[in-house]
C-alpha positions in Angstrom: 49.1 29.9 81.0 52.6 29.1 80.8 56.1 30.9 79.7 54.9 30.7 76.1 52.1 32.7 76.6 54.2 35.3 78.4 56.7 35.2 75.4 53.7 35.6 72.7 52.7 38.4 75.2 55.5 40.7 75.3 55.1 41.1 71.1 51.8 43.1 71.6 52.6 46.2 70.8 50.0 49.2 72.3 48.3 50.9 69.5 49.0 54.4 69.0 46.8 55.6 66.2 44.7 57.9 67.4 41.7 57.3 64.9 41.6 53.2 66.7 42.0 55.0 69.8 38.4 56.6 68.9 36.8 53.3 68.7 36.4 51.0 65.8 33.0 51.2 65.2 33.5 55.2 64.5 36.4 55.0 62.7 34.7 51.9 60.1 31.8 54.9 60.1 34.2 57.2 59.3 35.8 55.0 56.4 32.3 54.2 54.8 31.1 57.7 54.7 34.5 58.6 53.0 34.1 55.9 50.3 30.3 56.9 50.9 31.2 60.6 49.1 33.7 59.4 46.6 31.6 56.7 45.0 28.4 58.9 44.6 30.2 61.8 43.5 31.1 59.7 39.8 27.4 57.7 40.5 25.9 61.7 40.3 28.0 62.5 37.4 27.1 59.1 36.0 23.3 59.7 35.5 23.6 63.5 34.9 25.4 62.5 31.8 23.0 59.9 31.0 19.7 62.2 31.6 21.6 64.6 29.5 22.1 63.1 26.6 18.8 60.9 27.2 17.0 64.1 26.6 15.2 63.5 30.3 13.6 67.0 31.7 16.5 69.4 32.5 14.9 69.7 36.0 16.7 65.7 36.5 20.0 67.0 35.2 20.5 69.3 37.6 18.7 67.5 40.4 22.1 65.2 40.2 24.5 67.9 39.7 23.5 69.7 42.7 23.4 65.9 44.6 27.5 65.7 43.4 27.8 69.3 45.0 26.5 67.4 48.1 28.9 64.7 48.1 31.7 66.9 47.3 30.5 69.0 50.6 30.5 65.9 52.5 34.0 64.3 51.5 35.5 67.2 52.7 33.5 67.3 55.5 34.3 63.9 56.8 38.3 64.2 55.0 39.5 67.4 57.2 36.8 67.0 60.5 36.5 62.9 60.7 32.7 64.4 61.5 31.2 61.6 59.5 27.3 62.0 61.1 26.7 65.3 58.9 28.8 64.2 55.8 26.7 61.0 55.5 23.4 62.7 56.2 24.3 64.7 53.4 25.3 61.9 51.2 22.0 60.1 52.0 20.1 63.4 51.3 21.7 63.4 47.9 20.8 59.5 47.1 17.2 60.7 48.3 16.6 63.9 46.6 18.5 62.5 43.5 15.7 59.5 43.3 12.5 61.3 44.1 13.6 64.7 41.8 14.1 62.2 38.6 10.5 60.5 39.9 8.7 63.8 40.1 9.4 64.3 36.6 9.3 61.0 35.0 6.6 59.6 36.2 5.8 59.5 39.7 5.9 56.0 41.4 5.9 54.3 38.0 9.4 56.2 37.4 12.6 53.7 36.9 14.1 55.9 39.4 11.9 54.5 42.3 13.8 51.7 42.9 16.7 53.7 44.4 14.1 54.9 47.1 15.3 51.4 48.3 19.3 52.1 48.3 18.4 55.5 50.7 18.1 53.5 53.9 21.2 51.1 53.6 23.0 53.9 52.0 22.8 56.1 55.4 23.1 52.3 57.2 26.2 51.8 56.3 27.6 55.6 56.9 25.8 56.8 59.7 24.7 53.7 61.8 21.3 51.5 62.9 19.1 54.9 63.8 20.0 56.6 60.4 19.2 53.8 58.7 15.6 53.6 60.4 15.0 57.2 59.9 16.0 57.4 56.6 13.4 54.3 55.9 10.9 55.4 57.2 11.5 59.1 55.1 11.8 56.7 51.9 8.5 55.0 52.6 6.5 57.6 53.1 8.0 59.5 50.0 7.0 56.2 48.0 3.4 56.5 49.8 2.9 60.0 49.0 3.8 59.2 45.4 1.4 56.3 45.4 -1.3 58.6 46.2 -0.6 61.1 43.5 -0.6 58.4 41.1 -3.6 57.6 42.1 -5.4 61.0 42.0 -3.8 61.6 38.6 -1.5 64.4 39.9 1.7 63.1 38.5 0.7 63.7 35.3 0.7 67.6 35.9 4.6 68.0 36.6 5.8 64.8 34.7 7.5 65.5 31.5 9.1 62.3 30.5 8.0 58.4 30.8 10.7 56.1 31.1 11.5 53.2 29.1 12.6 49.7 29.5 15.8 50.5 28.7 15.7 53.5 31.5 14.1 50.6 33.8 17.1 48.2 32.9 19.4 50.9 33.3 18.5 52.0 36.7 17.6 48.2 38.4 21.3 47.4 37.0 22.6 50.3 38.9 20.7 49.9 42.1 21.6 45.7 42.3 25.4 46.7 41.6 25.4 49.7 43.8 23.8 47.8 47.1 26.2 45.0 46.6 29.2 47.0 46.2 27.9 48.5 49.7 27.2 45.7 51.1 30.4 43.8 50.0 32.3 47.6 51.5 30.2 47.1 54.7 31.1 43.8 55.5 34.8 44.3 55.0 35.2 47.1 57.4 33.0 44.9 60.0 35.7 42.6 59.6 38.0 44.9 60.1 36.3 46.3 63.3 36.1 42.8 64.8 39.5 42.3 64.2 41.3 45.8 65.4 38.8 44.8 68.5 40.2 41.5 69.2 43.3 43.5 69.2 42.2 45.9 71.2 41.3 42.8 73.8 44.9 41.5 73.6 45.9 44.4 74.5 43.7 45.0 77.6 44.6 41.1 78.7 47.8 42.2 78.5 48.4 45.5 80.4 45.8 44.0 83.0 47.8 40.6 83.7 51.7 41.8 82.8 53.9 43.7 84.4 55.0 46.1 81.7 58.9 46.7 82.7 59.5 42.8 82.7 56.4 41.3 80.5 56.3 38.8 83.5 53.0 38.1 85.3 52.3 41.1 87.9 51.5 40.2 91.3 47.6 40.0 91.4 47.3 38.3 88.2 50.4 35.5 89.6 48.5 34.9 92.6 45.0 34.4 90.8 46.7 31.9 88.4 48.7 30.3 91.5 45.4 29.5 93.2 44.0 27.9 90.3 46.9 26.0 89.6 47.8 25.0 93.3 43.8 23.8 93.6 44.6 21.5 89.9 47.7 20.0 92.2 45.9 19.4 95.2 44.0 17.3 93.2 46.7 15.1 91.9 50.3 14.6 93.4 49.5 17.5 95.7 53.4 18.9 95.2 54.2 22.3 94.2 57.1 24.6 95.2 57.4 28.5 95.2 60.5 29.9 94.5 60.9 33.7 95.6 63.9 35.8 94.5 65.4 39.2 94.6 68.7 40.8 93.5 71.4 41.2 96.1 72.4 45.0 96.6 69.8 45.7 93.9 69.7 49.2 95.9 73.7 49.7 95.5 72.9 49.3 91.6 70.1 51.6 91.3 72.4 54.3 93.9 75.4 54.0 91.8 74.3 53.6 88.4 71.1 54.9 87.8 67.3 53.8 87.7 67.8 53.3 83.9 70.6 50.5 84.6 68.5 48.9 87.2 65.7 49.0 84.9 67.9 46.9 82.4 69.1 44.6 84.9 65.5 43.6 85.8 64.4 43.2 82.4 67.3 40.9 81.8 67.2 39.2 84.5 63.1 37.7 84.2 63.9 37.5 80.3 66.7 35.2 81.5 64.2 33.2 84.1 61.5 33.1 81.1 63.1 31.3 78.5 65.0 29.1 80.8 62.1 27.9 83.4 59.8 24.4 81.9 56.8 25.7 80.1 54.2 25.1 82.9 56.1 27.2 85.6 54.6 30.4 86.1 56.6 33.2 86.7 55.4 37.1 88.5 56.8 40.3 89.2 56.1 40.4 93.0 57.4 44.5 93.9 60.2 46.0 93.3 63.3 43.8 92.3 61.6 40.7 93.7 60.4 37.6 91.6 58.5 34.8 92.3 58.5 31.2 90.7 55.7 28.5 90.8 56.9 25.1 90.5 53.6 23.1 89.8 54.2 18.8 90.0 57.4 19.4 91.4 59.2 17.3 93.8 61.6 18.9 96.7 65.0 17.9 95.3 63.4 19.0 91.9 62.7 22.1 92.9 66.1 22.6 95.1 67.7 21.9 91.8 65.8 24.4 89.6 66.6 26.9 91.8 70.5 26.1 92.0 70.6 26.0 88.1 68.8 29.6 88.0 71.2 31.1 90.9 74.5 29.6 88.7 72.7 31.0 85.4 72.4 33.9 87.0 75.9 34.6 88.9 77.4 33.7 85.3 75.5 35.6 82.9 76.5 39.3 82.6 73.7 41.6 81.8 74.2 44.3 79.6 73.0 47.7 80.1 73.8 51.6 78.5 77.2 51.4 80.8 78.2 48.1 79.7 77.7 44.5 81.2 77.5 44.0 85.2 77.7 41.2 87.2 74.5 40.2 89.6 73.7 37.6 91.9 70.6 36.7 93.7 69.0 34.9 96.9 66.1 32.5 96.4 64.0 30.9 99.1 61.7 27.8 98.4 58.8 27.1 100.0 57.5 23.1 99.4 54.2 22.2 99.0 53.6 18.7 100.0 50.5 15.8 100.0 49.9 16.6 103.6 50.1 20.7 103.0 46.0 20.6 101.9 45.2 22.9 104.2 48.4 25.8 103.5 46.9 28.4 101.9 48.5 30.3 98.9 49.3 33.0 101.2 51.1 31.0 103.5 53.8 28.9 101.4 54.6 32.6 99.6 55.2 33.8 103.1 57.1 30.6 103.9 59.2 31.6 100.8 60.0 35.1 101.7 61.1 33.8 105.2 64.0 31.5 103.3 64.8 34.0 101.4 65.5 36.5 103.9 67.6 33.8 105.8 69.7 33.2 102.4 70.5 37.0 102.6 71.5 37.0 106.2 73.7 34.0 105.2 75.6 35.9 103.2 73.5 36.2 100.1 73.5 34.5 96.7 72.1 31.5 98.4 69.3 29.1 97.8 67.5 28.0 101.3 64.7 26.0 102.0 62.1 26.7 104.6 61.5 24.1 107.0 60.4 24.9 110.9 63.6 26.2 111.9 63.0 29.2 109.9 60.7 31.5 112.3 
């Protein structure tokens, strides 16, 4: 991962709504139930008017008038207590009663109005989840069942009042094929929505879990992981490397004099500065505190000696600005080399090498790069 990364990084912005915050999956449940209630309160309305002036049995009127009291109850169940579990229940109950009312008086299992014993299940599916939609399958089958049976012992006849026509048959299969692709179609595009506000979601974990939040530089366990794996890639190759650790001199006189705030502003400036100034495969970490930490990856000595002279003018010449106006910083950096012959340093010790130089550029008098070689205890 390189400086780009870090850069596309530090635009993810955390997500503050507090219905994503409950989880996509709920809140697309929530959503669907919602649309659930509106669209078969005018559907209820719909075939009420149509059974009215059909002249169908009265008892089928008011079988879907009370089913658009239920999805009235329901939208402003789920619009004022986002609980959408008892909302679509009731919605689902409405779809069901709505279908096998109609059937007991027009004609049992042979009624037109079967067909939306089908649309129950998906229906609850789509608002409630996997389980609802099971449950309320297997409550639609065995209503169909029961009515098979009637049919057969001629006890449908007894309470029907009406036999539907092909035009009632045309009607209601038009109704059922438009109403479970509208759903369907509905479904899908808050499932896309819920992958996408979850890939989101992943961003934003990958983010707060590799960058240091004040900076939107690597932190210090996620620099180290990625050193590793890039110092093993260079081992492999050229075997050259170079770590370049850094902190602000007087940092604490800042911090003392000016506030926490300023400091804070002085550190952000100062890795935004290293950011979009370092090569794109450099990696760059937050190591504690004011301290930074460079990896040079393919990088010969002088190279690296150079890169760090270039970064300790930029930064002596740049001023920084803050709530109190611009100040003036400098910093010390110490290198540590990695070179063909280093295959057995471990990661540990060419950062500690690092620190060592650095330490000696402060005791030299500060804004200094030095370079640790065996002199350097």
């Amino acid at each position: 991962m390189s400086n780009k990364f870090l850069q596309q990084l530090s635009k993810i912005k955390p997500v503050h709504d507090p219905s994503k915050a409950q989880g996509p999956y709920r809140t697309s449940l929530i959503r669907a139930t919602r649309a659930g209630t509106i669209f078969t309160f005018f559907f209820f309305m719909f075939f009420a008017a149509v059974y009215w002036f059909s002249k169908f049995p009265l008892f089928a009127v008011w079988v879907n008038l009370f089913s658009v009291l239920c999805s009235l109850i329901g939208y402003l169940i789920v619009k004022f207590t986002k609980h959408y579990r008892p909302a679509a229940y009731l919605v689902t109950f409405a779809i069901y009663i709505s279908s096998a009312g109609v059937m007991l008086v027009s004609g049992g299992i042979r009624s037109s109005s079967a067909i939306w014993q089908v649309y129950v299940p998906v229906a609850a599916f789509i608002m409630a989840g996997i389980w609802a939609g099971i449950r309320w399958g297997g409550i639609s089958l065995v209503t169909i069942i029961i009515f098979f049976i009637f049919d057969r012992f001629g006890l449908v006849e007894a309470v029907s009042q009406f036999q539907t026509t092909l035009s009632d048959l045309f009607l209601d299969l038009s109704g059922a094929i438009a109403a479970v692709s509208i759903a369907i179609w509905y479904s899908d595009t808050l499932k896309s929505q819920s992958f996408s506000s979850l890939e989101k979601s992943k961003e934003e974990l990958n983010f707060f879990a590799t960058i240091d939040p004040l900076t939107n530089t690597y932190n210090r366990r996620y620099f180290l992981e990625q050193s590793q794996r890039r110092i093993h890639r260079t081992r492999s190759s050229n075997g050259l490397a170079a770590f370049l650790l850094f902190d602000i001199d007087h940092f604490k006189n800042i911090n003392d004099t000016y506030g926490h705030i300023v400091g804070d502003h002085i550190l952000k400036g100062l890795a935004n500065l290293c950011i979009n100034n370092l090569r794109p495969d450099d990696l760059i970490g937050r190591f504690g505190g004011e301290e930074f930490v460079i990896l040079l990856p393919n990088t010969e000595p002088g190279d690296a000696r150079r890169i760090a002279e270039r970064l300790r003018m930029l930064v002596e010449s740049t001023p920084f600005q803050t709530e109190i106006g611009p100040l003036h910083i400098t910093i010390s950096i110490g290198i540590s080399n990695m070179h063909q012959a280093d295959t057995i340093v471990l990661l540990d010790q060419l950062i500690f090498r690092a620190d060592k130089a650095m330490y000696r550029a402060k005791q030299e008098g500060r804004n200094r790069v030095i370079e640790w070689d065996q002199s350097i205890a």
